[in-house]
C-alpha positions in Angstrom: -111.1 48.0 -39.5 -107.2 48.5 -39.4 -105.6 46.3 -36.1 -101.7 47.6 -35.9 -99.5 46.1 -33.2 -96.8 43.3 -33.0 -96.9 39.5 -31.7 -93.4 39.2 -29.9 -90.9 40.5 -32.5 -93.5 40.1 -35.7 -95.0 43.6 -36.5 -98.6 43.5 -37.3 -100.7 45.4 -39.7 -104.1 44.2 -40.5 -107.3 45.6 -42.6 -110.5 43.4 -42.7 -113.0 44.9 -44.6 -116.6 44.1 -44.6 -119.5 44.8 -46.5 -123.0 46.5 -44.7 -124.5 43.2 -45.1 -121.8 41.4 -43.8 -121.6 43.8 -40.7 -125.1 43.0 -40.2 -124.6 39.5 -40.4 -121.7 39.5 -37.4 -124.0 41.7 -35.5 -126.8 38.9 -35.3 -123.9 36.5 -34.2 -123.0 38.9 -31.3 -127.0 39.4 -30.4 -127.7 35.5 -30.0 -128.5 34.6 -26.3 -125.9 32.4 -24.1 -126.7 28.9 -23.6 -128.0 28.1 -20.5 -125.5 26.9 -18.2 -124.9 23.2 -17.7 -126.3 21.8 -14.4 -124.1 22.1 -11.8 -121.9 18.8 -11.3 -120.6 16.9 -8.3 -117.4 18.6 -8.6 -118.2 21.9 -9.3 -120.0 21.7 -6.0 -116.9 20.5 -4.3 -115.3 23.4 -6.3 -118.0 25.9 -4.1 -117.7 24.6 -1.0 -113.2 24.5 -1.0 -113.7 28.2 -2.5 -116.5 28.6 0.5 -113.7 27.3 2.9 -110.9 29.0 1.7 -112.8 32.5 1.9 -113.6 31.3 5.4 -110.0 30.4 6.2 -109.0 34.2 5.7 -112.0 36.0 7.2 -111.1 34.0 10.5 -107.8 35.0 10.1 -108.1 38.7 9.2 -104.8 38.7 7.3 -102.2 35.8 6.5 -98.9 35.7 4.5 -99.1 34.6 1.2 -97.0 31.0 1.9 -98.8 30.5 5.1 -101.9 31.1 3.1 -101.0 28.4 0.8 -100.5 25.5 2.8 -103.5 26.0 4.7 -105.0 25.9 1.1 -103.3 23.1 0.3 -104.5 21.3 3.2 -108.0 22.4 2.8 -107.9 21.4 -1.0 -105.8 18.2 -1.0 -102.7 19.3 -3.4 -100.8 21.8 -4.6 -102.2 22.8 -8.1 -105.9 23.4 -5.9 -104.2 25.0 -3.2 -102.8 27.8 -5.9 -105.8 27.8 -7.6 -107.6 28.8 -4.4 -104.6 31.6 -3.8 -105.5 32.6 -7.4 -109.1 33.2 -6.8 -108.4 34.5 -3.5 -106.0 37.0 -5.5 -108.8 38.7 -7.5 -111.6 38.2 -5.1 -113.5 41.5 -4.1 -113.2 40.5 -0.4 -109.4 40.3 -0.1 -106.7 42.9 -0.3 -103.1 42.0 -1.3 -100.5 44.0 -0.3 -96.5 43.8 -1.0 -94.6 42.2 2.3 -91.7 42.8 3.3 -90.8 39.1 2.3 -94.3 37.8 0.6 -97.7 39.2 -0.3 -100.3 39.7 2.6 -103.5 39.0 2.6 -106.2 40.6 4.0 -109.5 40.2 4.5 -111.9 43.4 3.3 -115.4 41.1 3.5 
């Protein structure tokens, strides 16, 4: 396998070479199952029901500017940082669109 590319301003140019055995041997890493997940915590529950709320917060609204979306989010999470972590999710979330404003983004809710 021959990776070629650069990291910043370094140029890159890698060949790892592995026997069949060894091959095989990755392979069996890749085909092990996942843990199963942790049990679900007091705070990751909080985490749900904010990320519950926030989703709420716009489907009531049907579409909100990206700043006014924030301090509701802000409100509803306690502090900043969880506030823009909310935005974030909100971001990439299936059920919102985000489209270029005139000033800031604007979200919309797509359910």
């Amino acid at each position: 396998m021959r990776i070629r590319g650069q990291i910043g301003d370094w140029p890159v140019d890698l060949t790892i070479e592995l026997e069949p055995s060894e091959w095989a041997q990755l392979g069996r890493q890749i085909e092990k199952p996942l843990p199963e997940p942790v049990a679900t915590t007091a705070s990751s529950r909080q985490d749900d029901g904010q990320w519950n709320a926030a989703l709420e917060v716009l489907r009531l609204a049907g579409q909100m500017s990206g700043p006014e979306l924030l301090d509701r989010l802000e409100a509803l999470a306690g502090s900043t940082a969880a506030g823009k972590r909310l935005l974030v999710r909100l971001r990439h979330s299936s059920k919102v669109k985000v489209e270029s404003g005139v000033d800031a983004p604007v979200y919309h809710w797509v359910g």
